[in-house]
N, C-alpha and C positions, 0 to 999 in steps of 0.2 A: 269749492273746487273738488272736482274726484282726484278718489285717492290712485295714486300709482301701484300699478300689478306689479305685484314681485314673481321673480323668475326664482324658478329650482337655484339652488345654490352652482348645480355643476355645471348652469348655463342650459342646459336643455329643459323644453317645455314638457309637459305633461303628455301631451300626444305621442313625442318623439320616444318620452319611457317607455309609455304603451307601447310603444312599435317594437321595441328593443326586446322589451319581455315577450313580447307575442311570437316573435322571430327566435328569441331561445328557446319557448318551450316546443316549438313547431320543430325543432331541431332534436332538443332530448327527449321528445314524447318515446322515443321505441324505446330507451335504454330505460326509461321511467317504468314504464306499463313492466320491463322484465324484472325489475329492480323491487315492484309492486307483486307479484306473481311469485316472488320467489321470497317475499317477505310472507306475504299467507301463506304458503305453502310451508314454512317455518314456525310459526305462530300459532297454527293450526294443527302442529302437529302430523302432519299426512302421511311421512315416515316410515311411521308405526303402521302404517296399511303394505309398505311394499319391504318386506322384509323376508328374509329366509323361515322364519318364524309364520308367518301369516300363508306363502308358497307352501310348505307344509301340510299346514293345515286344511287350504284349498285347494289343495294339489290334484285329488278327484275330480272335483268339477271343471278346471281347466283344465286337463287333460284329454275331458267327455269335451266340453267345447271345441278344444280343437279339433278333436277327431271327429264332429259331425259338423262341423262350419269352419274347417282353414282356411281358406280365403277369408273370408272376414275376422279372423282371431287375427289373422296375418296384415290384415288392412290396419286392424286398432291397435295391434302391435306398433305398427311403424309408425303412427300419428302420438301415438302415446309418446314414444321415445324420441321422436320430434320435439316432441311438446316440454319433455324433460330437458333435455339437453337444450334447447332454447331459452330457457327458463335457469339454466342452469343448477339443476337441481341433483342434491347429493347422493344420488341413489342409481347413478347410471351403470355402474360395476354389478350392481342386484336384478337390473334388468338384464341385462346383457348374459350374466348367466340363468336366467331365466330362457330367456332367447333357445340356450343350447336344450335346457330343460322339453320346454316344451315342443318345439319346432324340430329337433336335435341340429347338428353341427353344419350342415354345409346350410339348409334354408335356414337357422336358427343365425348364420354368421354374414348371410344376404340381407337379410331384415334389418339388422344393425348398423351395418355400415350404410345403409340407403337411409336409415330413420337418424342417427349419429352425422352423417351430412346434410341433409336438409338443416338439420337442429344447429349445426353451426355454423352452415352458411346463413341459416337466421342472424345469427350473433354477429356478426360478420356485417353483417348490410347494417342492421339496427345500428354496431358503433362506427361505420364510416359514414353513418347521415347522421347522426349523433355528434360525437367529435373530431371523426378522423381527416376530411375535408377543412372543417372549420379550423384544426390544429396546427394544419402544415401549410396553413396561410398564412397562419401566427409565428409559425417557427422560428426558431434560428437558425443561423449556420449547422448546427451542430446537430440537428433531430435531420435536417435535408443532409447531411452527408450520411447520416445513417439510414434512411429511408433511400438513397441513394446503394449502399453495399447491400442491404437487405433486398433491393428491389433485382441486384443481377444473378442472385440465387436463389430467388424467391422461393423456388417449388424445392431445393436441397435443405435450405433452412427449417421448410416448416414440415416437411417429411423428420426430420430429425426428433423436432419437437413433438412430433404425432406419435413417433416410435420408441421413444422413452417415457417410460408412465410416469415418472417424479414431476411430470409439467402438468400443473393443474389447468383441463380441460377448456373452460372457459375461458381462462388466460391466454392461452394458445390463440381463442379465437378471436380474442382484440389485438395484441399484437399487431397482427399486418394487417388489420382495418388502420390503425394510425399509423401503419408505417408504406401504406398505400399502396400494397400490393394487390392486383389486380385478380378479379371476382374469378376469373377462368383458372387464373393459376391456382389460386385459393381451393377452388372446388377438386380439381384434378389431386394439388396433393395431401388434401383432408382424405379424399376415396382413397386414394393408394396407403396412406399413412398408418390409418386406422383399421387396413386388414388383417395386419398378424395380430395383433394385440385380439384382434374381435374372435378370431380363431383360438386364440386361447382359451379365452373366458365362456366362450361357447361349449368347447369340448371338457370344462369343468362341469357346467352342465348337465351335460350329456349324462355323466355319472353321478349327479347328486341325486338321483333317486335310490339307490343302494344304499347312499350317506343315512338317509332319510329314515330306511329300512332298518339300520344298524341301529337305530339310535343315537349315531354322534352329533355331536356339533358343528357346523361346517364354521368356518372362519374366514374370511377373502383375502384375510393374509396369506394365507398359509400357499394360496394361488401363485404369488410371485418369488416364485424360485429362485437360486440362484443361478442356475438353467436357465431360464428361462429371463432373468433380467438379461443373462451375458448374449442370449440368439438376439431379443431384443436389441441391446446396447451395436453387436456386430452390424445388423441391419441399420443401425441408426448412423456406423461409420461406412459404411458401403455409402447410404446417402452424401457423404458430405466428400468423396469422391470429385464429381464433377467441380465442386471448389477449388478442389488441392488442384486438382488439373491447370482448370485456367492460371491460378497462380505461377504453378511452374509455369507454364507456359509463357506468360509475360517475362518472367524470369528470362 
């Protein structure tokens, strides 16, 4: 007599696993691949190449670069910082005053905000075909009433979040991928969010070639004033305006 096939224990066949697995990774591949991209770039040390330190020291030669090929210092500028900020990589504050460095303050603060958008509406798409879909089909009550209040302020909430630097970047841009706010609002209020802050950091910039001159040490502490948190912080309550509104309102 042949022997009886045994089945998986959880009742499913082998095939049906396969299918399962194939369909998960087909799903986390984007949040994988940045998750993979930002482990090398950690491992490897890369850092240590984009530093105030290293700017310094080839500060002549980029400088001579852009002055005889700005359009394309300005092309690999913004791809670059695409690339960072998708990647989520720790070093967007070094760029960003680099930005004012070399480019200076008004092209130095267009560059960033255009390469700082791409780079998060990357992150953005990658965890709403990732998790953010798959999550709020799984939900409960309780993730859909919040994905519910998030979603009729969508563009006051995440301007908020854009305009206070204590939210770490990346965070910001999962967020309202799982809380299923919509790719237009996303883009509109990451661009508007992230212009004063880019103005800032740019016109730091601007003068750290005198730093440089002097011999000091620059810090990117020493950038977030208490000035400048409190214009920050003002701008962050101007945004949540249209909130209070509706509230009273129903009121």
């Amino acid at each position: 007599m042949g022997r009886a096939v045994r089945k998986p224990a959880d009742g499913r066949s082998a095939a049906t696993q396969s299918a399962a697995t194939s369909s998960w990774l087909k799903r986390l591949w984007p949040l994988l691949v940045l998750a993979i991209g930002f482990a090398l770039f950690m491992a490897l040390r890369l850092d240590r190449y984009v530093s105030f330190t290293a700017l310094k020291e080839h500060r002549a030669l980029l400088l001579d670069l852009v002055a005889r090929h700005r359009v394309a210092m300005a092309v690999a500028f913004v791809a670059t910082y695409t690339l960072c900020v998708t990647f989520s990589l720790p070093i967007s504050i070094v760029i960003t005053i680099t930005a004012g460095f070399l480019f200076g303050q008004i092209l130095g603060s267009i560059l960033v905000i255009i390469g700082a958008t791409a780079g998060a509406t990357g992150v953005f798409l990658a965890a709403r075909t990732a998790i953010g879909d798959s999550l709020r089909r799984r939900a409960g009550p309780w993730l859909k009433k919040m994905e519910a209040g998030f979603k009729e302020n969508a563009v006051s909430y995440l301007l908020v979040l854009r305009l206070i630097p204590i939210f770490p970047f990346f965070a910001v841009n999962l967020v309202p991928a799982v809380l299923g706010m919509s790719l237009r609002d996303f883009v509109l209020a990451t661009f508007i969010g992230i212009i004063p802050g880019s103005f800032v950091f740019t016109a730091v910039g601007v003068g750290l070639g005198s730093v440089f001159d002097a011999g000091e040490e620059f810090r990117v502490a020493n950038v977030l004033t208490p000035k400048v948190i409190l214009a920050l912080a003002g701008l962050a309550c101007l945004a949540l305006l249209p909130v209070v509104y509706k509230k009273l309102k129903r009121r």
